[in-house]
N, C-alpha and C positions, 0 to 999 in steps of 0.2 A: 558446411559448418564444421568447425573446430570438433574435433574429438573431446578436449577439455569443457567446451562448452555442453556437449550433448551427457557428460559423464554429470554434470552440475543438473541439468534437467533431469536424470534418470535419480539422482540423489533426493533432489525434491519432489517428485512424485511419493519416495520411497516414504520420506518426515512425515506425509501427508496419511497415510496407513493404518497406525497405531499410535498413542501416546499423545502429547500435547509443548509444542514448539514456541517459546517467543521470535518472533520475526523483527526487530526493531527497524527503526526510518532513519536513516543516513540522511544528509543535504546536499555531501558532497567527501570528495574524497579521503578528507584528514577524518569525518566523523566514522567513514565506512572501515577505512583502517582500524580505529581504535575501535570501536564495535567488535572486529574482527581478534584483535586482544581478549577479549573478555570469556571468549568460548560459545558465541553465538552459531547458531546452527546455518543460516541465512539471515539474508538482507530484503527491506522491503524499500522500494522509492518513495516519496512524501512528495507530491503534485505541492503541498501547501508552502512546506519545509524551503524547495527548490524554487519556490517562485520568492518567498521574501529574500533568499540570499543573493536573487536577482535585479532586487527592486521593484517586486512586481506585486499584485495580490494574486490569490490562489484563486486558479479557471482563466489567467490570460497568457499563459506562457505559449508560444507558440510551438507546435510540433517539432521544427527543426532544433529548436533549444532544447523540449524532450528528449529527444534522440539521444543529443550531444551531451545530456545527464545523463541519462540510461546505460552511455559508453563508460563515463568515467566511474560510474560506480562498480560496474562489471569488471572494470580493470583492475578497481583499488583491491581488489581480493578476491582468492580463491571459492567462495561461500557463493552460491546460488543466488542469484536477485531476483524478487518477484518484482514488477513496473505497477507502480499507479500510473495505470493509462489514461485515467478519468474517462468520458465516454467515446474515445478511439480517435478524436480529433477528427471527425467527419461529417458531415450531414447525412450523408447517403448508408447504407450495408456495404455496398461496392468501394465507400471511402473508408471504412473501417479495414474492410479486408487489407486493405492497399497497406494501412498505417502498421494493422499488426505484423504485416509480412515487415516491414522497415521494424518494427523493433523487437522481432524474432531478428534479423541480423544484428543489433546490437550484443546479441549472445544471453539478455534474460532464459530464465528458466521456468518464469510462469511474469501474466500480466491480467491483470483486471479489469473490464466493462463494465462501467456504469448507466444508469440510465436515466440521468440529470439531462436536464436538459441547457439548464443557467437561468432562466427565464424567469424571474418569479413568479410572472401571473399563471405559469403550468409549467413547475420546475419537475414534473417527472416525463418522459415519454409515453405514448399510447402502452399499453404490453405489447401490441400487435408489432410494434415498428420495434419496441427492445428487443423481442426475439427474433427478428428480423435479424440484427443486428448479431447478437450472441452466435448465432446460425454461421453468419457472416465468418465471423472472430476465429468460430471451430474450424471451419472451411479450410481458410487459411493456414491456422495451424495445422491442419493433418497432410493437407499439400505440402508442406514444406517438410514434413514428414520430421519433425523434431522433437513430439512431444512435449513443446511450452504447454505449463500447466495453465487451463484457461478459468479464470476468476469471473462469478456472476455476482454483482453487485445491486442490491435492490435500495436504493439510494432516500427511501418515506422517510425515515427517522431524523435525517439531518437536512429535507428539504421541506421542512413543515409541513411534511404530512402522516402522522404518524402513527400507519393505521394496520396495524400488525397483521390483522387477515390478508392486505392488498400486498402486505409486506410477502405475506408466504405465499403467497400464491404466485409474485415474480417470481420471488424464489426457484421454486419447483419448476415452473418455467421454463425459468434460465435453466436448471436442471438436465428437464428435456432437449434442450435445445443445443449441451456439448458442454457444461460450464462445468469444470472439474470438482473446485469447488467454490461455496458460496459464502456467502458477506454481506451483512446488513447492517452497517456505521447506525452507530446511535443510540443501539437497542441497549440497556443498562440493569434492567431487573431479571433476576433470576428465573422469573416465570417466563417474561418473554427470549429470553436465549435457551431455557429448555422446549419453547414451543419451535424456537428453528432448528433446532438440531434434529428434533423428533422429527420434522414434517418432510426434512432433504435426506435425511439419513436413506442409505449409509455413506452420501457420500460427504465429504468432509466440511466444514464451519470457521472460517475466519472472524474470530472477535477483536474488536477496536477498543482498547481502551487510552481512553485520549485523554484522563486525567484525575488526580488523585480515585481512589477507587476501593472500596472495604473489601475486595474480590484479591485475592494472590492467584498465581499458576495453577496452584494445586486446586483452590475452588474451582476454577474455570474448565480444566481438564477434568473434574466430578461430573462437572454439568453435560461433558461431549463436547467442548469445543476442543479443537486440533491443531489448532493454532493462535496465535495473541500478537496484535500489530499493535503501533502507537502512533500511526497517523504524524500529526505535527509536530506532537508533545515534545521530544529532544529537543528539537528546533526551539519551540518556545521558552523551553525551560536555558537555553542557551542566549535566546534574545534578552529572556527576562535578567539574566547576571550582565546581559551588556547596557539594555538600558537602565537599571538600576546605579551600574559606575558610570557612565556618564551622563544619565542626570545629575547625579550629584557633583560631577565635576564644575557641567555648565552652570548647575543652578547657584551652586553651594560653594565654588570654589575649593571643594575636599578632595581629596584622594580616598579617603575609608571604604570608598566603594568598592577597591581594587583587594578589599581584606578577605581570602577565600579562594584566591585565584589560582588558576592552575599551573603544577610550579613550569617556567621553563625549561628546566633541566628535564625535568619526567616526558613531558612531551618531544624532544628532540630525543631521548632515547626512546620514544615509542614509534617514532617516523623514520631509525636510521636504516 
């Protein structure tokens, strides 16, 4: 592996330490660019983001189209990229290990396991078979000897089950099991992100905020979280200014939609 690459991993170990990071969600490589204007520290991937620029909904993109995002966003900039892996694209431990070895060569510097299953009628996994799995993911990465930062993701909160002990207790878990550090999408009150900070400490806390939100940086880093993603949010807040102008085109025959737009000229000197 690239020397540029493994300098990008050792940087993001480092964010993770002290202090408190926004990670923002790219879709694809003009938004990882302009991200990368703004003085962002790193890049996180958005499973959600990447599937609707595909045509697709989010949880059906298939692995090899993973991959082939994971590439582009790594390239579009020098800045570290974490992978929403979602849950490794495997059935088995042995299919997980396989998939993280494939997108530690896409050159990431850390990626995340979840432990969704999709299913609704038991959209979480046994813990027995999560950690299984986590185990797996660490495996891999230490074999490869790269230090990708490995993400444990305890997935209650956004798969209708929202039961903060079963929450922390993956958690810690995953913990045990090699997961650098941890993430639990969904969690929104101050009580409950001070109880996962407290319970994984010391090692570090990925919080999601996925949409307006009474919480700034600075609250969030009071609390001990170490990091702040936004999941889809760009993306939708991007969908939202396209479908807004053309509905009103189709529906209404207007153009007013396009008032607000981003100027051309600014964009092409942001891409030369």
């Amino acid at each position: 592996m690239s020397q540029k690459f493994q300098a990008r991993r050792d940087a993001f170990h480092a964010m993770h330490r002290s202090g408190c990071f926004a990670i923002p969600n790219p879709w694809d490589a003009g938004s990882a660019k302009y991200l990368a204007t703004l003085g962002f520290k790193a890049l996180a991937t958005t499973s959600s983001g990447y599937a609707w620029s595909q045509g697709l909904s989010d949880g059906t993109v298939p692995r090899e189209l993973v991959l082939q995002y994971l590439r582009t966003i790594v390239d579009a900039t020098d800045l570290p990229v974490n992978a929403d892996f979602e849950a490794g694209y495997a059935s088995t431990p042995e299919g997980v290990a396989e998939s993280v070895r494939m997108a530690i060569d896409t050159g990431v510097a850390g990626l995340s396991i979840e432990d969704s299953t999709y299913d609704e009628a038991k959209p979480l996994r046994d813990i027995d078979d999560a950690v299984k799995r986590m185990r797996a993911a660490r495996a891999a990465i230490d074999q490869s000897g790269t230090r990708t930062l490995l993400v444990g993701r305890a997935e209650n909160f956004i798969a209708n089950r929202p039961d903060l002990d079963d929450t922390i207790r993956r958690l810690k878990a995953y913990a045990e099991a090699g997961a650098d550090c941890l993430y639990a999408p969904g969690i929104k009150t101050r009580e409950q992100i001070a109880a996962v900070v407290a319970a994984v400490a010391p090692k570090p806390v990925n919080h999601l905020i996925f949409a307006e939100s009474p919480f700034t940086m600075a609250d969030v880093e009071a609390m001990g979280v170490r990091r702040v993603s936004v999941g889809g949010a760009l993306a939708r807040c991007a969908w939202a200014g396209f479908i807004r102008a053309s509905r009103t085109l189709a529906k209404e025959g207007r153009f007013d939609g396009f008032a607000g737009a981003a100027s051309g000229k600014e964009l092409n000197e942001t891409f030369k």
